[in-house]
N, C-alpha and C positions, 0 to 999 in steps of 0.2 A: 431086314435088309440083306444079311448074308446069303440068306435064302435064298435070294431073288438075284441074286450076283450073274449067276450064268442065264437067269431070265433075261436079262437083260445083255447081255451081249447077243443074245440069241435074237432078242430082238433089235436090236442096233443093227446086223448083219441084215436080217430082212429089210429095214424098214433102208436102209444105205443102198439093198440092190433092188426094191421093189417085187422080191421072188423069192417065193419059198424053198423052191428045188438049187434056184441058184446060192441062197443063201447055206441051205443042207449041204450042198458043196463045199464050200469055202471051210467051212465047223466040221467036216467029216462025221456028221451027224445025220439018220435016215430024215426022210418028207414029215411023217408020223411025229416024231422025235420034235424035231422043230415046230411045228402046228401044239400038239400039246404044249411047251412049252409056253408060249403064246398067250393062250386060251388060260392056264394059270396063271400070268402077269397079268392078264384080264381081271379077274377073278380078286385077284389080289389086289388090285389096286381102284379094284372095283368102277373100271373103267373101259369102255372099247377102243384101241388103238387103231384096228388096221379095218377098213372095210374092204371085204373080200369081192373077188369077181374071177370070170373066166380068163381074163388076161393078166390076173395075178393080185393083188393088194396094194391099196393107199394109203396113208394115213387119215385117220380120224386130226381134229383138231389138238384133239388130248394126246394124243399121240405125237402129233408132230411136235409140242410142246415138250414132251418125254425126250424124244429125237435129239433138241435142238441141247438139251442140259446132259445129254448121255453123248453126246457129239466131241463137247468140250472136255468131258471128262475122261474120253478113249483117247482125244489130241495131247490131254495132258501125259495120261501115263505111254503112250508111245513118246511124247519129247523127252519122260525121265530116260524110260529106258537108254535111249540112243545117250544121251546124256550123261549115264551109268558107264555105258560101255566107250562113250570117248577118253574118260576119267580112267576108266581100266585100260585103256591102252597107252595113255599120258603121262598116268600115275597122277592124273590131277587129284588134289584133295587141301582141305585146310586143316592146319597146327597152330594153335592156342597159347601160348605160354608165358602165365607168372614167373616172375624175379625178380630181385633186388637187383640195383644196381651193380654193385660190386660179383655178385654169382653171374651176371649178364656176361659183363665185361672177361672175367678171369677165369669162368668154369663153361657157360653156357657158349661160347662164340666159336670155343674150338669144335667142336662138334654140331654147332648147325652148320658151319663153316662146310665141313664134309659133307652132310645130309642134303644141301642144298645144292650142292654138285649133283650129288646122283639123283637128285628130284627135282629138277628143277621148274617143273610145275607144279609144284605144293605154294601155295599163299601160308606162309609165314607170319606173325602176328605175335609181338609184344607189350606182356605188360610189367610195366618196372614199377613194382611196390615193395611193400614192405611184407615179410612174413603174416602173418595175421591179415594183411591186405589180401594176399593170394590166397588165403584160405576160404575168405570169404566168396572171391570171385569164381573160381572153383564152384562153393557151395551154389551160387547165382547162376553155373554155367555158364559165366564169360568168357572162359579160359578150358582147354583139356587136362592139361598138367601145370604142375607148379612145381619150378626148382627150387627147394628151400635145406635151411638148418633142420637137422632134427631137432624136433620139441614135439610134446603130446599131444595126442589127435584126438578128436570123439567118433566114436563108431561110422563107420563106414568110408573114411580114410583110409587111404593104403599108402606105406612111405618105402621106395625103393632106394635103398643104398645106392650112391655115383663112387664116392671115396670120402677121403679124412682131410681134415682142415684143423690148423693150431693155433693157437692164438699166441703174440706176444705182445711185447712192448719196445718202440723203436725210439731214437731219439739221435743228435750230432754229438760226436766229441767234443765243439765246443760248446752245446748245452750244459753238459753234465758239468765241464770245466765252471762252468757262470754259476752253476747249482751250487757246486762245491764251494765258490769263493762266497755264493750267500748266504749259503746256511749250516756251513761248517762249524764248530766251536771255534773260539781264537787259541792259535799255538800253545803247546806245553811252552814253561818259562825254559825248558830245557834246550830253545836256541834250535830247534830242528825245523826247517823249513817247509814248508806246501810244496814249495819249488823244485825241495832234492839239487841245492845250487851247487852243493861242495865247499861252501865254505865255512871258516870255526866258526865257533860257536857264538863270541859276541858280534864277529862280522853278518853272520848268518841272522842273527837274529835282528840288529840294526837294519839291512837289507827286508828281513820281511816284515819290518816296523812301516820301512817309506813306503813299500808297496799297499802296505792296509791300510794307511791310512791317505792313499791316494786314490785308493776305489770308494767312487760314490756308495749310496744307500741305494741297494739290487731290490730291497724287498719292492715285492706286488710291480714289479716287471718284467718284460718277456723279454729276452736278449736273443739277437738275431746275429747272425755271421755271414760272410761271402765263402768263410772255407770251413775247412774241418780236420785240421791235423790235428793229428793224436795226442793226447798230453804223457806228458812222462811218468807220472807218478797215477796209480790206483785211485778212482774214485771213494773218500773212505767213508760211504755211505751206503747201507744195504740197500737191497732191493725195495723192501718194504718203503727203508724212508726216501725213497728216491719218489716212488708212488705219490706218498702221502704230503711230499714237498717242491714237488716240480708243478709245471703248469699240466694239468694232464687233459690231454684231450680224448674223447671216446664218443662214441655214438648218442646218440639222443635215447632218449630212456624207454621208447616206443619198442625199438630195435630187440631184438631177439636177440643179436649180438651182446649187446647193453645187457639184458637181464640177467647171462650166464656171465660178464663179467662182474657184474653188481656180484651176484651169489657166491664169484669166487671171491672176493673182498670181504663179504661175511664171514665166512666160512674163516680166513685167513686174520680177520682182525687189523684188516688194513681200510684208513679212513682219510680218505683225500683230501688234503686242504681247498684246492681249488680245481677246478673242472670244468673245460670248455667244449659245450656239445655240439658236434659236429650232424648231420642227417647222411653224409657220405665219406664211404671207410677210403675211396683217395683222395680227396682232399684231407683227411687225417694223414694219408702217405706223403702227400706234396705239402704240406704243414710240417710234420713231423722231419721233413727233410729240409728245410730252413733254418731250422732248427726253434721253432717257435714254440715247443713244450715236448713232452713225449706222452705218443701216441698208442693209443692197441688198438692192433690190425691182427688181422692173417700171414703170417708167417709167409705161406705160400704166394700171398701179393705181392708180399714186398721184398722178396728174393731177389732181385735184381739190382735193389738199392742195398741190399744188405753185401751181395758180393762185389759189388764198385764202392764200397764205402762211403755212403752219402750216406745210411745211419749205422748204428750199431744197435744190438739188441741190449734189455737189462736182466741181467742177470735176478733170476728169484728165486728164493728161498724154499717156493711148492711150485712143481709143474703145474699147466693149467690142462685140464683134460683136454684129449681131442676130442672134437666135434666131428659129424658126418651132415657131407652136403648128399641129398639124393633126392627122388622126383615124387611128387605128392600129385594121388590122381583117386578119381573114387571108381565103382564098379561102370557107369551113367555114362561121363564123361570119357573113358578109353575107348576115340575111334580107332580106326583101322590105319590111320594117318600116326597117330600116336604108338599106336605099337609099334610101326614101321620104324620111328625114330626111336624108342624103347630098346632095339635091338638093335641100331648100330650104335648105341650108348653103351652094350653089352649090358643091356637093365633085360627084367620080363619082369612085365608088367599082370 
């Protein structure tokens, strides 16, 4: 068939003008040139197209047949072309892109935000999954790119660095307060109070008699506030057991978030008593700011509640490593569409 590629335009042009000389025109190709060629598709196809005469050539049947299927197929690739070249003046084109929820919202929006100004006719297209979700769609070619965590790829994956992301753990002042009064030891006999009230010692200790034994039985409930002032005195409970004894809430165990916090729990020898799995990291932030347990998130998300004091972080004993969010794409899937946004990302792809 490739052979026969300019046979066949050569014969489209004839059989479109009914004339060999006119047709030798149009191809800037001699009389000779075009006739031979002809007589080859002949041959080739083991068919007569054109019957010849003094006033020029018609088609045979087989011919006109040939015609009518090479007709459609010169209509097609003149509408790509024009097609091609409307996109190249529009910048028309489509973009693809896995993400999580949370990378959508707080990494991805700023910057299609700007791409979308300066292209504004690119078609746009999301999809909100889970890491491993996007991997897969990627592999399916549903998607160009994928904004994800770094984690390990199989051959022919390529992950470009965006920036660094940290994990912490957020929670209210007055959670920790409820934590503290549930699962404190009870007072040395030494008369020193939780409260830090200032007064001696048997007064002191009488006063935090009435109060202990005025608070119900906390265990295996979640305590909720309207506010969050700060308490007076240190929480005197490490990190670790604040973990292992609060209600903690974390992503569901699917989550590639999940897995490297599970790993740092290992790693640390810290073992939660109770654990409520969330599938999105801000409802963990709008949770975690009612104060209904405490949460791990991204640092970076929840800035905004940590500098207005709606939570506070916990303090812990090991940092948790940073993480890198960046763009997951293979050699197949990077159109010309995606490098474009590649590079106002400051990524090369």
């Amino acid at each position: 068939m490739e052979q026969n590629l300019n046979y066949y335009k050569i014969f489209y042009e004839v059989a479109k003008s009914g004339n060999i000389s006119k047709a030798a025109a149009s191809l800037y190709i001699s009389q000779p040139a075009v006739s031979k060629s002809i007589s080859r598709l002949e041959q080739s196809l083991n068919h007569t197209l054109f019957l010849r005469s003094k006033k020029g050539v018609r088609l045979t049947e087989e011919g006109n047949t040939l015609y009518q299927y090479l007709r459609q197929a010169f209509d097609s690739i003149d509408t790509a072309e024009r097609t091609l070249k409307h996109m190249g003046q529009f910048g028309i084109g489509q973009l693809r892109i896995g993400v999580s929820t949370s990378l959508c919202k707080h990494v991805l929006l700023s910057y299609l935000q700007y791409f979308i100004r300066e292209n504004p006719h690119v078609k746009v297209s999301i999809e909100c999954n889970s890491t491993f979700e996007t991997i897969q769609l990627l592999k399916q070619d549903k998607i160009d790119i994928g904004l994800i965590c770094d984690t390990p790829l199989d051959k022919g994956y390529h992950f470009v660095p965006l920036r660094s992301i940290h994990d912490t753990f957020v929670t209210t002042q007055t959670y920790l307060d409820n934590l503290l009064l549930r699962e404190s030891d009870p007072p040395a006999p030494t008369g020193e109070s939780l409260w830090n009230s200032g007064h001696g010692d048997h007064e002191s200790a009488a006063v935090e008699q009435d109060i202990l034994t005025s608070i119900p039985n906390f265990s295996g409930l979640l305590m909720f506030s309207d506010n969050n002032e700060p308490c007076t005195n240190p929480v005197p409970l490490s990190g670790k057991e604040i973990l292992e004894k609060s209600n903690l809430m974390l992503l569901d165990k699917e989550n590639i978030s999940r897995i490297f916090i599970d790993d740092y729990f290992a790693r640390h020898n810290i073992h939660p008593r109770q654990v409520l799995e969330i599938n999105n990291m801000d409802l963990l932030i709008d949770f975690a700011a009612i104060g209904m347990g405490v949460a791990c998130v991204v640092r970076e998300f929840v800035l905004s509640y940590i500098d207005s004091g709606q939570v506070i972080e916990i303090p812990l004993e090991h940092n948790i490593p940073e993480r890198t969010v960046g763009f997951l794409y293979t050699d197949q899937n990077l159109n010309s569409t995606a490098k474009k946004f590649f590079q106002l990302c400051g990524c090369t792809g």
